[in-house]
C-alpha positions as CSV (number, residue, x, y, z in Angstrom):
1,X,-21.0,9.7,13.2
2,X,-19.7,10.4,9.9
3,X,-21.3,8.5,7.0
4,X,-19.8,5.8,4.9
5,X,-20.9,8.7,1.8
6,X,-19.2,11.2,3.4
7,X,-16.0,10.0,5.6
8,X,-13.4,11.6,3.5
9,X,-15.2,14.8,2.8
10,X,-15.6,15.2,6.2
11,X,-11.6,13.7,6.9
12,X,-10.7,16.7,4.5
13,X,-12.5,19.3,6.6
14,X,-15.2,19.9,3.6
15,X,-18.4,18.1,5.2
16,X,-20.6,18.3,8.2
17,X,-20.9,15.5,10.5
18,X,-24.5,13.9,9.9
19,X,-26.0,10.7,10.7
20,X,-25.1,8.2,8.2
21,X,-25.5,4.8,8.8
22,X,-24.5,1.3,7.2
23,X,-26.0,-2.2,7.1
24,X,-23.5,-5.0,7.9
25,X,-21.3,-6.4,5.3
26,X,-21.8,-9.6,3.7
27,X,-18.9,-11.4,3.3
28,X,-18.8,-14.3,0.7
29,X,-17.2,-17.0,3.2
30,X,-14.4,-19.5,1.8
31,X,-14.5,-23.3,3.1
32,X,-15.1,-23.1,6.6
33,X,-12.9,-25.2,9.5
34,X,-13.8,-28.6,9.8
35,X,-13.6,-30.2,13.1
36,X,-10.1,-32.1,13.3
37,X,-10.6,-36.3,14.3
38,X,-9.7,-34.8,18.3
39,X,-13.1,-32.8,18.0
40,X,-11.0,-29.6,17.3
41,X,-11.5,-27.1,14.7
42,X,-8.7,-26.6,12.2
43,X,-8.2,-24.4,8.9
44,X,-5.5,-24.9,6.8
45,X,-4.2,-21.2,5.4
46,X,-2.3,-20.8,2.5
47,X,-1.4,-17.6,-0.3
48,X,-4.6,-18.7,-2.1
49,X,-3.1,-17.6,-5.3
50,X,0.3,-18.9,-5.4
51,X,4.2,-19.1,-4.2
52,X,6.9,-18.1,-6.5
53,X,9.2,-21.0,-7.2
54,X,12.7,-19.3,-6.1
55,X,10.8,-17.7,-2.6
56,X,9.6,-19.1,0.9
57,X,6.9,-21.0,0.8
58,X,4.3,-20.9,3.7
59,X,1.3,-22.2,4.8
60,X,-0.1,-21.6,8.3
61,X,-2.0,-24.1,9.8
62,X,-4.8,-22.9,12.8
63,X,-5.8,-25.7,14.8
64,X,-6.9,-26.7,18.5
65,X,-3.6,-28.8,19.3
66,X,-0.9,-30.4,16.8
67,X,-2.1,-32.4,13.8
68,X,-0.9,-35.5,13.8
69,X,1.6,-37.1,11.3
70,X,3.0,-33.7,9.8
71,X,1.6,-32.1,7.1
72,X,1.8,-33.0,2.9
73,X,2.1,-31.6,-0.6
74,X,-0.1,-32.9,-3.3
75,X,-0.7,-32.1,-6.9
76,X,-3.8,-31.1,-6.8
77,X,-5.1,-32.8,-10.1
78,X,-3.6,-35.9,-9.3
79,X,-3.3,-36.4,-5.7
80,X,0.0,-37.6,-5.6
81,X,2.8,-36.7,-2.5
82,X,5.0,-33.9,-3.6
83,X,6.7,-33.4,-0.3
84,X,6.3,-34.4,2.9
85,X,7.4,-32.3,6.1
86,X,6.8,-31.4,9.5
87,X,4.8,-28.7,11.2
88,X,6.6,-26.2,13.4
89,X,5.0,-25.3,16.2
90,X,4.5,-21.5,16.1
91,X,2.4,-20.4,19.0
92,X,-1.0,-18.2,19.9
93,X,-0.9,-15.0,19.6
94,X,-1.4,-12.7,22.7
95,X,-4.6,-11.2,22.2
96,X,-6.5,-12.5,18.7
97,X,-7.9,-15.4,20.7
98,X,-7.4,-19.0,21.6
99,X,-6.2,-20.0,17.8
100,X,-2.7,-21.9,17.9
101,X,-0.8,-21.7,15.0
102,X,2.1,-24.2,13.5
103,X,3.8,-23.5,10.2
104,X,3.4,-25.6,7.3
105,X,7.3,-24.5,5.4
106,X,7.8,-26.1,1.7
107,X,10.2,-23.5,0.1
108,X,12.3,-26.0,-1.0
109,X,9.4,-27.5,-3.4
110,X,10.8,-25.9,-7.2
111,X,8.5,-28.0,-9.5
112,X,6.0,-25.9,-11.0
113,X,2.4,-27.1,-10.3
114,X,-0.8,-26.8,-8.9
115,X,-0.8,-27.6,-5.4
116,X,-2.9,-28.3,-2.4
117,X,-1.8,-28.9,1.0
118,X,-2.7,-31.7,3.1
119,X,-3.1,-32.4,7.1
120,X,-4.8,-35.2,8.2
121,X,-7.9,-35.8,6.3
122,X,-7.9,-32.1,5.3
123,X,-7.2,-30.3,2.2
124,X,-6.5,-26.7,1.5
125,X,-7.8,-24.7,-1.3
126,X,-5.7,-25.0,-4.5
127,X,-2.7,-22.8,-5.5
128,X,-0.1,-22.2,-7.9
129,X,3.7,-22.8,-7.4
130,X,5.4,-21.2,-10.7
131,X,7.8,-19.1,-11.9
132,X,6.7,-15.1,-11.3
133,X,3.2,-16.4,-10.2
134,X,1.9,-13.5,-8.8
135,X,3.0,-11.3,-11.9
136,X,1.1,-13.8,-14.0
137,X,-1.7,-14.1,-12.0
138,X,-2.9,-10.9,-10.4
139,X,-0.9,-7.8,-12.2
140,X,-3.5,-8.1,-15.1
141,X,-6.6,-7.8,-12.4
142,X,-4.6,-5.1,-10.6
143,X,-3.9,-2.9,-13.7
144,X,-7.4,-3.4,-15.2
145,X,-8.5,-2.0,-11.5
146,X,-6.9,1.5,-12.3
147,X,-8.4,1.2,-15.8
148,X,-11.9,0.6,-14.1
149,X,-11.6,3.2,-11.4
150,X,-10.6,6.0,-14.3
151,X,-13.2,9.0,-13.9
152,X,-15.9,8.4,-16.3
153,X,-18.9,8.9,-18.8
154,X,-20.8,11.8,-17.2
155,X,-18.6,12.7,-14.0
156,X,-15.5,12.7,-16.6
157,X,-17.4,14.7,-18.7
158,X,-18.9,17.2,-15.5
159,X,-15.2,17.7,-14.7
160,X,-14.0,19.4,-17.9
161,X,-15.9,22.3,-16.3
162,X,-15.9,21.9,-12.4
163,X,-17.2,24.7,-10.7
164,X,-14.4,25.7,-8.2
165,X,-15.6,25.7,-4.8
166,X,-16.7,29.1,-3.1
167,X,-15.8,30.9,-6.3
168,X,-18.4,31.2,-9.3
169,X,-15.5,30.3,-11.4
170,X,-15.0,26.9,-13.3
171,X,-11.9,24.8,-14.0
172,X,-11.0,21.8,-16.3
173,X,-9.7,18.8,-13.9
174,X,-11.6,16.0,-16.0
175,X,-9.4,12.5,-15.7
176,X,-7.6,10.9,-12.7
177,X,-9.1,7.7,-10.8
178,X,-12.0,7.5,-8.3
179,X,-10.8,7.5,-4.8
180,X,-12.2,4.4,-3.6
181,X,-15.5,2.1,-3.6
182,X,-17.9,4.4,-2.3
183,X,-16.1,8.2,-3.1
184,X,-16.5,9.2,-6.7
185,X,-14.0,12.1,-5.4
186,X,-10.7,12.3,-7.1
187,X,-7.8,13.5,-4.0
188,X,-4.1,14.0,-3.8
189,X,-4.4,13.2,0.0
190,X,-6.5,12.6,3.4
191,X,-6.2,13.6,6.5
192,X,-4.7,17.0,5.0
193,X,-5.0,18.6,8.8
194,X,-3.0,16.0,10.9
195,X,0.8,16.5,10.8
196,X,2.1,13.1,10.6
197,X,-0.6,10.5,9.0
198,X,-1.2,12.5,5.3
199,X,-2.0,9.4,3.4
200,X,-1.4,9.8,-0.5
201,X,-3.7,8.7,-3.5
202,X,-4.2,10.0,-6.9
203,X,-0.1,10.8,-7.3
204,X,0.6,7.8,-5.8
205,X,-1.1,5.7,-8.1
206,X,0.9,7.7,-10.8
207,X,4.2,7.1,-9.5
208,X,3.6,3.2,-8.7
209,X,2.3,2.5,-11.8
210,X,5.5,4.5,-13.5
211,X,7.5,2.5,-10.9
212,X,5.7,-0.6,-11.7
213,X,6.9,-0.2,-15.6
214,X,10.2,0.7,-15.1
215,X,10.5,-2.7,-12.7
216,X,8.8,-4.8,-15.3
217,X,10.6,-3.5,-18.6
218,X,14.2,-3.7,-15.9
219,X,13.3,-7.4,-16.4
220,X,13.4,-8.1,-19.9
221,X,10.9,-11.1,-20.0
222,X,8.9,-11.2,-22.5
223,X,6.0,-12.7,-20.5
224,X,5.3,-9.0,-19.8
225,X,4.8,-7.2,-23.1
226,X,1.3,-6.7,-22.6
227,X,1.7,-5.9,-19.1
228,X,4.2,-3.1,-19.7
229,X,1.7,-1.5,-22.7
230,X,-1.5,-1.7,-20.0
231,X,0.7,-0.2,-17.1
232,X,2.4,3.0,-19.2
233,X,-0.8,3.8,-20.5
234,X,-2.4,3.9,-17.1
235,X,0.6,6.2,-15.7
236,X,0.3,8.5,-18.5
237,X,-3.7,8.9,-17.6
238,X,-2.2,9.7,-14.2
239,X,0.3,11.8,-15.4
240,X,-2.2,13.9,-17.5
241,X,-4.6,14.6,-14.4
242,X,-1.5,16.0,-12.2
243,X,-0.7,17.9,-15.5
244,X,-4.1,19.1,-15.4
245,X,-4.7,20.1,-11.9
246,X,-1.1,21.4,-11.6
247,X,-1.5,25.6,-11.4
248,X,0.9,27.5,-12.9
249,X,3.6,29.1,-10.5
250,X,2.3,27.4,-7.8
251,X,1.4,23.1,-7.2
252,X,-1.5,21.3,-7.4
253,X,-4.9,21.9,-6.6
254,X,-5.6,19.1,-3.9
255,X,-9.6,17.8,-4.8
256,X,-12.4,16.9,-6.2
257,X,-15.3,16.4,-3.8
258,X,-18.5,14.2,-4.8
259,X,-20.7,14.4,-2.0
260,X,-24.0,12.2,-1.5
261,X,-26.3,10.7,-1.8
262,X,-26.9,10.6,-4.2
263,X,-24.0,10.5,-6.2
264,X,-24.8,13.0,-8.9
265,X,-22.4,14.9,-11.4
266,X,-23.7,17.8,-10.8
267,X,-22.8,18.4,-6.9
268,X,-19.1,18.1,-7.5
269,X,-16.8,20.5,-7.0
270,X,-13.0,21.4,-6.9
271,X,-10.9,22.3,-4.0
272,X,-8.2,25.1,-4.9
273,X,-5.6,24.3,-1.6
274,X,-2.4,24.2,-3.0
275,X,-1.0,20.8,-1.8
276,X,2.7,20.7,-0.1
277,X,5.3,17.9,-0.1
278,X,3.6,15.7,2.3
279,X,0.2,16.1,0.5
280,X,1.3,14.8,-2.6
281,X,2.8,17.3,-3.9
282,X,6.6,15.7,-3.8
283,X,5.0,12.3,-5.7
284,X,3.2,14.5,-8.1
285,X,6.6,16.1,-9.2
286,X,8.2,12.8,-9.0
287,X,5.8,11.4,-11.3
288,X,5.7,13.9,-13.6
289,X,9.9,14.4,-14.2
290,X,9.3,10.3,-15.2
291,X,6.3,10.7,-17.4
292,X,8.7,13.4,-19.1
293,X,11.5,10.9,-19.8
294,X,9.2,8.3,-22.1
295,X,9.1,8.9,-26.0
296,X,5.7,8.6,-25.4
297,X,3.1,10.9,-23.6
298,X,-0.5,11.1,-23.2
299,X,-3.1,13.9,-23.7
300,X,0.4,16.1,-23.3
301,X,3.6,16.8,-24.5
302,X,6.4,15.0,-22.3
303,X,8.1,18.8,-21.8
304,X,4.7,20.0,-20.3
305,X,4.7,17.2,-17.6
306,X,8.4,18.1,-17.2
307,X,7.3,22.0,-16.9
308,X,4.5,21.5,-14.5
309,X,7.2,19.2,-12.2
310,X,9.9,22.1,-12.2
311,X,7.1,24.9,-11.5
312,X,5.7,23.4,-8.5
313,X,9.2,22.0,-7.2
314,X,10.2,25.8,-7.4
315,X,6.4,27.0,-5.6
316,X,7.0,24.3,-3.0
317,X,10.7,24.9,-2.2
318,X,9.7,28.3,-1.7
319,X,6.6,27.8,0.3
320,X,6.1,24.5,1.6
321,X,6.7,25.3,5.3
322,X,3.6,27.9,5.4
323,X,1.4,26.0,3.8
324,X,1.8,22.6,6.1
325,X,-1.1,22.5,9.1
326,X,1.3,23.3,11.9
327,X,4.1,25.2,9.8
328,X,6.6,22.5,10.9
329,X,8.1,20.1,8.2
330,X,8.7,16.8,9.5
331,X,10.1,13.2,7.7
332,X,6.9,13.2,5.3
333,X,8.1,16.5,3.9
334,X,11.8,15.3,4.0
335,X,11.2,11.8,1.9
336,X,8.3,13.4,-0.5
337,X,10.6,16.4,-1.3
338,X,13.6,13.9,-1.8
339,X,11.5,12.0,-4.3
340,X,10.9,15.5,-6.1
341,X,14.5,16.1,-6.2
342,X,15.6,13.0,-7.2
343,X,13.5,12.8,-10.2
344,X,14.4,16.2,-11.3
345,X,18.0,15.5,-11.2
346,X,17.5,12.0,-12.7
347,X,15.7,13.8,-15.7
348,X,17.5,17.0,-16.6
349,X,21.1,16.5,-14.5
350,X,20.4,20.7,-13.0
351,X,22.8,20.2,-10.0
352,X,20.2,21.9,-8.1
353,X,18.0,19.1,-8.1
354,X,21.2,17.4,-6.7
355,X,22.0,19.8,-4.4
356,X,18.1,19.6,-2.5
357,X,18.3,15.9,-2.8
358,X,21.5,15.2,-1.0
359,X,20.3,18.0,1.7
360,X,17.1,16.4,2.0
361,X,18.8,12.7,2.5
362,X,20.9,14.0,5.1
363,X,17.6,15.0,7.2
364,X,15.9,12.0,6.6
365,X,18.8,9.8,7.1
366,X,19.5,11.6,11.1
367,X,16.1,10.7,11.6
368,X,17.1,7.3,12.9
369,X,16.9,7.0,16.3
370,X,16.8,4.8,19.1
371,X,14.2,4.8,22.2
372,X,14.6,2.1,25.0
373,X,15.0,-1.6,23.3
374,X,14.1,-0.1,20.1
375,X,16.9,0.8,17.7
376,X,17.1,2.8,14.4
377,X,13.1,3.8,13.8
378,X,11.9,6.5,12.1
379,X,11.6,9.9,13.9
380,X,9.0,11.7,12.4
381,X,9.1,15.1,14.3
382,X,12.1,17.3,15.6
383,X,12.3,14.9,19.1
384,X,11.5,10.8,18.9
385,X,8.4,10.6,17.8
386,X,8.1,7.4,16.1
387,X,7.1,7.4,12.6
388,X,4.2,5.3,11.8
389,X,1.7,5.5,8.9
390,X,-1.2,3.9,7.8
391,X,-0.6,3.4,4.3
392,X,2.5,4.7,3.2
393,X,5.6,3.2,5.6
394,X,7.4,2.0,2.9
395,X,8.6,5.7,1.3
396,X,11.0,6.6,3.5
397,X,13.1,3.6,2.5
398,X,11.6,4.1,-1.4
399,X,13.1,7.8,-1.2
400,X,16.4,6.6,-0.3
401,X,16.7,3.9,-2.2
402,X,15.7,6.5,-5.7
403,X,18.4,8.5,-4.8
404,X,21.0,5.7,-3.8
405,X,20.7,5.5,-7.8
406,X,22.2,8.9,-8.4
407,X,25.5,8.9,-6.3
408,X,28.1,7.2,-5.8
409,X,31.1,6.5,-3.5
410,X,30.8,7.5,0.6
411,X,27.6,8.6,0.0
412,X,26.1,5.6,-1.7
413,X,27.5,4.1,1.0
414,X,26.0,5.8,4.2
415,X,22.4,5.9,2.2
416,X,22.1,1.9,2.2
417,X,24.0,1.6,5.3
418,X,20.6,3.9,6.8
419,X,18.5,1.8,4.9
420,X,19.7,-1.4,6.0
421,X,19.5,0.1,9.7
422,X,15.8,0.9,9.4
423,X,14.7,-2.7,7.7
424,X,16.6,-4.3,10.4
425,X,14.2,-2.3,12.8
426,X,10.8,-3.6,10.9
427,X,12.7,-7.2,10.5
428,X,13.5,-7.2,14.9
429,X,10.0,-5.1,15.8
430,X,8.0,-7.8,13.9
431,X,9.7,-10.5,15.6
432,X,9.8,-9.3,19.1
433,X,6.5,-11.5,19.9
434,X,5.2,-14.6,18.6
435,X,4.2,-13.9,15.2
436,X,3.3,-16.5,13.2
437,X,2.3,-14.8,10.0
438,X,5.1,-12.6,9.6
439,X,2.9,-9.1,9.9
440,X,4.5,-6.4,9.7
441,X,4.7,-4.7,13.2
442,X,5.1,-1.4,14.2
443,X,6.2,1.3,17.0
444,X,3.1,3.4,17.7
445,X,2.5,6.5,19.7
446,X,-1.3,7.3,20.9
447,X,-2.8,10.9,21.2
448,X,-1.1,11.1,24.9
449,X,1.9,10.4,24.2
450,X,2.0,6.4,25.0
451,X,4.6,5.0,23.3
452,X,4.2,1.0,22.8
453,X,4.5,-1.4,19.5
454,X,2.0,-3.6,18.2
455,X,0.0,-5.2,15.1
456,X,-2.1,-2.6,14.0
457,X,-2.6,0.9,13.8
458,X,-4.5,2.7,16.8
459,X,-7.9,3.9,16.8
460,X,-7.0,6.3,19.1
461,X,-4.0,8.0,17.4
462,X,-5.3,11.4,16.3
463,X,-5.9,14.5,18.4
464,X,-9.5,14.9,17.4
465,X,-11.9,12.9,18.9
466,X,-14.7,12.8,16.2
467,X,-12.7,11.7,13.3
468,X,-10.6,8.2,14.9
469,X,-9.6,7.3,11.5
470,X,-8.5,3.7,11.4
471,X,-8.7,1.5,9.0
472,X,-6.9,-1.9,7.3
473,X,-3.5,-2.0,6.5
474,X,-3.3,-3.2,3.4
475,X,-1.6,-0.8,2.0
476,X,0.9,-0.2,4.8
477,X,2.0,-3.2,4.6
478,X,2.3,-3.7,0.9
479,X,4.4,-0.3,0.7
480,X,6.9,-1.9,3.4
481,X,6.8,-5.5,1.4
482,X,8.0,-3.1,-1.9
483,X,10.8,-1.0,0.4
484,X,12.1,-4.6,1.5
485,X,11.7,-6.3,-2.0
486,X,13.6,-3.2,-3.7
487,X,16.4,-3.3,-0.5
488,X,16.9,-6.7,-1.3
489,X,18.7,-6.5,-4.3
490,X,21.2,-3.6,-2.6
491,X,22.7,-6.7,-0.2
492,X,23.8,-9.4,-2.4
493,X,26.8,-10.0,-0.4
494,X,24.5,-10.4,2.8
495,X,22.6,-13.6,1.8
496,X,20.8,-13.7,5.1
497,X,20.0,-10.4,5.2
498,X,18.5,-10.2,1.8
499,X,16.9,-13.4,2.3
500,X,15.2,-12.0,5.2
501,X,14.0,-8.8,3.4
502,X,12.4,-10.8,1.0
503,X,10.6,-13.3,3.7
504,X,9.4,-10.5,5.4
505,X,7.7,-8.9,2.0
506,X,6.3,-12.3,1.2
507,X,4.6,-12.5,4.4
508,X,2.8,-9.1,3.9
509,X,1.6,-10.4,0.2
510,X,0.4,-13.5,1.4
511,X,-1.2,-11.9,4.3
512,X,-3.2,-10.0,1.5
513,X,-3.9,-13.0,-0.7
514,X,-5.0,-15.6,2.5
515,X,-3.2,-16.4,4.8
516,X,-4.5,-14.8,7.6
517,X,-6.7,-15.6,10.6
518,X,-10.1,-15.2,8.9
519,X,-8.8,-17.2,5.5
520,X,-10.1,-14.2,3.2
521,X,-7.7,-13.2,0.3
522,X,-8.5,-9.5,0.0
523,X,-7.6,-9.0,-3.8
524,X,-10.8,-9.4,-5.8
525,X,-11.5,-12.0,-8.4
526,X,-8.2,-13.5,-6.9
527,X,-8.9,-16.8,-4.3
528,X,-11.6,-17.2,-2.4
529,X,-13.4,-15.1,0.2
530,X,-13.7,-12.0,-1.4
531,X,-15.2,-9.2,0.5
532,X,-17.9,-7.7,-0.4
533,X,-19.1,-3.4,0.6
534,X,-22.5,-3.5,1.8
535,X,-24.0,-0.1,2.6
536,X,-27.7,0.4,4.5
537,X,-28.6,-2.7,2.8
538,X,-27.2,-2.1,-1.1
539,X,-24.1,-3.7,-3.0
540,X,-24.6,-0.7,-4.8
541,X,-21.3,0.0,-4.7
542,X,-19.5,-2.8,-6.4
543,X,-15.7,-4.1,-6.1
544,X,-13.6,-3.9,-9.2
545,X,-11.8,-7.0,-10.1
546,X,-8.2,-6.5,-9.0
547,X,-9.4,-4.0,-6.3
548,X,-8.0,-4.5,-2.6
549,X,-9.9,-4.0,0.4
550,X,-9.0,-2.1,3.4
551,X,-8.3,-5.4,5.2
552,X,-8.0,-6.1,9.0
553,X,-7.6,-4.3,12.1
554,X,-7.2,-4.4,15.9
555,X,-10.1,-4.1,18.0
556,X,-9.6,-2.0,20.5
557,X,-8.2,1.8,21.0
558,X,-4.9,0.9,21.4
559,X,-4.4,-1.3,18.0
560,X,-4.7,-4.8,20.3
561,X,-6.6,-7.6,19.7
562,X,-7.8,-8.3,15.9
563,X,-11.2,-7.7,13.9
564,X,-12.7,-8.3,10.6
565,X,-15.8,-7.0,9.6
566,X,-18.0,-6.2,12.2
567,X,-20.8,-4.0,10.8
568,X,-23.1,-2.0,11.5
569,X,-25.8,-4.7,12.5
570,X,-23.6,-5.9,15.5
571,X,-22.1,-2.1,16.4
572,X,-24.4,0.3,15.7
573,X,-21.6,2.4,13.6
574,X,-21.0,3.1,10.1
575,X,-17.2,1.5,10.3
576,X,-17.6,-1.6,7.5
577,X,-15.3,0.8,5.3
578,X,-12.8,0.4,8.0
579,X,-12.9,-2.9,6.3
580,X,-14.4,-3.8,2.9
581,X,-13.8,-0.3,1.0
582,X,-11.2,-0.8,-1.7
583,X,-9.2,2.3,-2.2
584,X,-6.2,3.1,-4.6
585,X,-3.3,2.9,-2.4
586,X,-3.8,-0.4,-1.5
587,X,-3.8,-2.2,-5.3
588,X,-0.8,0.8,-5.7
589,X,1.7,-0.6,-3.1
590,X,0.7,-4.0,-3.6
591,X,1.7,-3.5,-7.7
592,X,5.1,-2.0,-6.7
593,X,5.9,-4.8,-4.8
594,X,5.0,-7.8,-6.9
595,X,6.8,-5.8,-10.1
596,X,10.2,-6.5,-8.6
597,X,9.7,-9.4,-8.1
598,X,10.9,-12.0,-5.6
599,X,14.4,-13.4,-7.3
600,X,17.7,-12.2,-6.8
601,X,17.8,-11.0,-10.3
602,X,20.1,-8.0,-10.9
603,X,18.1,-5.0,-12.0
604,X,19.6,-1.2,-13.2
605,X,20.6,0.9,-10.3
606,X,18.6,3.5,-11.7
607,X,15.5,2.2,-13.2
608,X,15.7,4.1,-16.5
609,X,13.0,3.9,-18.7
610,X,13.0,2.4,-21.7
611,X,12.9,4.6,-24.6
């Protein structure tokens, strides 16, 4: 058993297996369910936050059998009726217990207000309806959560001369975030020796938060001034760390590893692997060619960021193949490199930029395949291997949708005609089963080769059988609410297409902010609920406002059932991270997608940044 300390050293092949072990998680509970007049318990689940005024509008409503008498709107300071409707009957769920759930649907409420909603004699907790509510209300948390997680005081200041691992020799690689609640580390990636489920961090954060301020400035509302000035300067920190770390002629060294306890400057070290594409590397570069395009920079010149993106696009194109676990590329290679190349040619117009990107959309776009009932999903290896991912599903879509922005003609055509073939595979595999909450679904394939689709991601996924790495899906979910939001806009002549991309994102962000089954919204210092990371006793690792927890998972092996926080003092096992960690691709993907926002608003095809 791998402690809570130690998981991702050990998930990186750096650490020994010891025997850790956790205390259970306590969880700071929101209103609970009040018995219903029949006897029956009922909760009442709503986007504790608030619903944009031009979106759907959803609240889900868990009781025993059907309220009676519909369900109503009131202002919340008042009391008075804002709208009155009925509740559709939506169903249990096979396998997360006897619950029945019917839908509460007000989208066509468009006064701004506060809000609660009403069944019975019940009330929910109160939310916002308004204009770019989520922007307004949680993007300043978010941001100040990068800002907060920055590597600090007297790690920072250990880091300007990190001993490099196995060596004698030191290295500056001060800067860059924390990985997450509990890992002082600083990582391009996880799960570096698995093939398929590489999930990205420290460049990711970059390129969000550059993608986050291109979106927001794309909007010209002045509402966001501030916003914009918080989010550049966090992208440029990011910027400067993959600057930092980059080595010349070659791409980035992949680590920082803090090991504990206790957590002491002192122990840390860097890791020299040279990332590839699917390790980060292709977001690094990709974040780096935009950090070059600002008239601003940070601690360095915008034609070094540009210089360290060309030199390891050159390394990698040269090498990438060797240096991936099996020597194999597969689609995470494919839409990390077509990021790279995108970005390159976006920056400097080299037609070899051009030339690797359209080759490298032409693999990823004959990835879609079909398999029984299931149509147009992701392949992720050379045969029909689905492609599923715990944090990052949304990039395949992202990739193509960055280089939709540099062509024109046939081939702009065939790349949104691929992109529109994959969303309407997440839109049909999430609706294939009663699904009251919209989550997104996916097709899975376990360590034997079972191929099946379900809510969440398998415990039993991985070929190794100490390391079952599972955890929330927060950020998986998130990344595929920020593919559909930016598809959206792609579709205007397809109303109910578009309209069903953006229902589908809005279910994933409200999932995140409350309405779910355990009525926890899992952004903190947003709604009510917040988790809180308890470890062998201590809340000694505190949650930054803004942060976003793992989130929920299935129960069992396979992904079935559902489970929220069941620690150590009920299982024996050090698995409350699985739930209650916050970690930066979560509050990442969950920025992307509320900085499009959820209008039909036309934005620039390209996304150029404002000078």
């Amino acid at each position: 058993m791998v402690s809570g300390y130690d998981r991702r050293r050990f998930l990186l092949g750096s650490a020994t297996v010891g025997a850790g072990v956790a205390a259970a998680s306590v969880v700071t509970q929101s209103a609970q369910a009040v018995p219903a007049p029949n006897g029956a318990m009922r909760k009442i689940l709503t986007n504790n936050v608030g619903y944009d005024l031009a979106g759907p509008k959803r609240a889900i409503i868990a009781a025993g059998q059907k309220p009676n008498g519909g369900f109503q709107l009131l202002d919340a300071d008042t009391g008075a009726v804002v709208h009155h409707g009925q509740l559709r009957a939506a169903g249990a769920v096979t396998d997360w217990g006897e619950e029945t759930y019917w839908v509460a649907d007000f989208s066509t409420v468009a006064q701004a207000g506060k809000y609660v909603v009403a069944v019975e004699s019940d009330r929910s907790a109160p939310f916002m309806i308004e204009d770019v509510a989520l922007e307004r209300y949680t993007l300043s948390h978010v941001t100040h959560y990068f800002k907060g997680s920055r590597s600090s005081g007297q790690f920072d200041k250990f880091d300007h001369d990190l001993p490099i691992a196995n060596t004698g020799k030191r290295f500056d690689a001060h800067g860059g975030w924390y990985d997450a609640t509990g890992d002082f580390g600083k990582h391009f990636t996880q799960l570096s020796n698995l093939s398929y489920f590489n999930t990205l961090s420290i460049p990711l954060t970059a390129w969000t938060l550059f993608g986050a301020h291109r979106q927001l400035t794309s909007r010209a509302d002045a509402n966001f001034t501030q916003l914009e000035t918080w989010l550049l300067d966090e992208a440029m920190h990011g910027a400067d760390y993959l600057t930092r770390v980059h080595t010349p002629g070659g791409s980035f060294y992949s680590s920082v590893s803090q090991p504990g306890p206790p957590k002491i400057p002192t122990n840390r070290s860097l890791s020299t692997a040279q990332v590839d594409y699917r390790e980060g590397g292709g977001v690094a570069i990709a974040a780096l060619a935009i950090a070059s395009t600002y008239d601003v920079s940070g601690d360095y010149r915008n034609n070094d960021y540009l210089a360290a993106a060309e030199d390891a696009f050159g390394y990698l194109e040269a090498n990438n193949q060797h240096l991936t676990n099996d020597g194999k590329e597969n689609i995470l290679d494919d839409y990390n490199a077509l990021l790279a190349a995108t970005e390159l040619f976006r920056t400097t117009g080299k037609s070899a930029y051009k030339s690797s990107a359209d080759a490298r959309a032409g693999r990823l776009i004959e990835r879609l395949v079909s398999w029984k009932a299931y149509r147009d999903y992701w392949r992720a290896d050379d045969a029909d291997r689905p492609f599923f991912h715990p944090s990052d599903a949304g990039l395949p879509v992202m990739s193509l949708l960055a280089y939709a922005g540099i062509t024109t003609g046939a081939t702009h055509t065939r790349v949104l005609r691929a992109v529109r073939r994959s969303l309407e595979f997440e839109l049909a595999v999430s609706s294939e089963v009663t699904n009251p909450f919209g989550y997104a679904r996916q097709l899975v394939q376990d360590k034997d080769g079972k191929r099946y689709s379900g809510f969440f991601f398998p415990h039993n996924v991985t070929p190794r059988t100490n390391d079952q790495w599972w955890q929330g899906e927060n950020a998986r979910i998130a990344s595929l609410a920020t593919a559909a939001r930016a598809a959206a806009r792609y579709f205007p002549g397809d109303h109910a297409f578009s309209t069903a991309l953006r229902k589908y994102a809005t279910n994933q962000l409200n999932w995140i902010l409350g309405t779910n089954p355990f009525d926890v919204c899992m952004l903190d210092g947003s709604g009510h609920g917040n988790p809180q990371y308890i470890w062998l006793g201590s809340w000694q690792f505190l949650p930054y406002g803004g942060g976003i927890v793992n989130g929920i998972t299935g129960q069992n092996d396979d992904g079935s059932g559902i489970l929220w926080n069941h620690g150590y003092a009920t299982t024996g096992k050090d698995d409350d991270w699985r739930w209650l960690e916050q970690w930066l691709p979560h509050a990442s993907w969950y920025m992307y997608a509320v900085s499009i926002g959820a209008d039909d608003a036309p934005r620039p095809a390209t996304n150029t940044p404002r000078k």
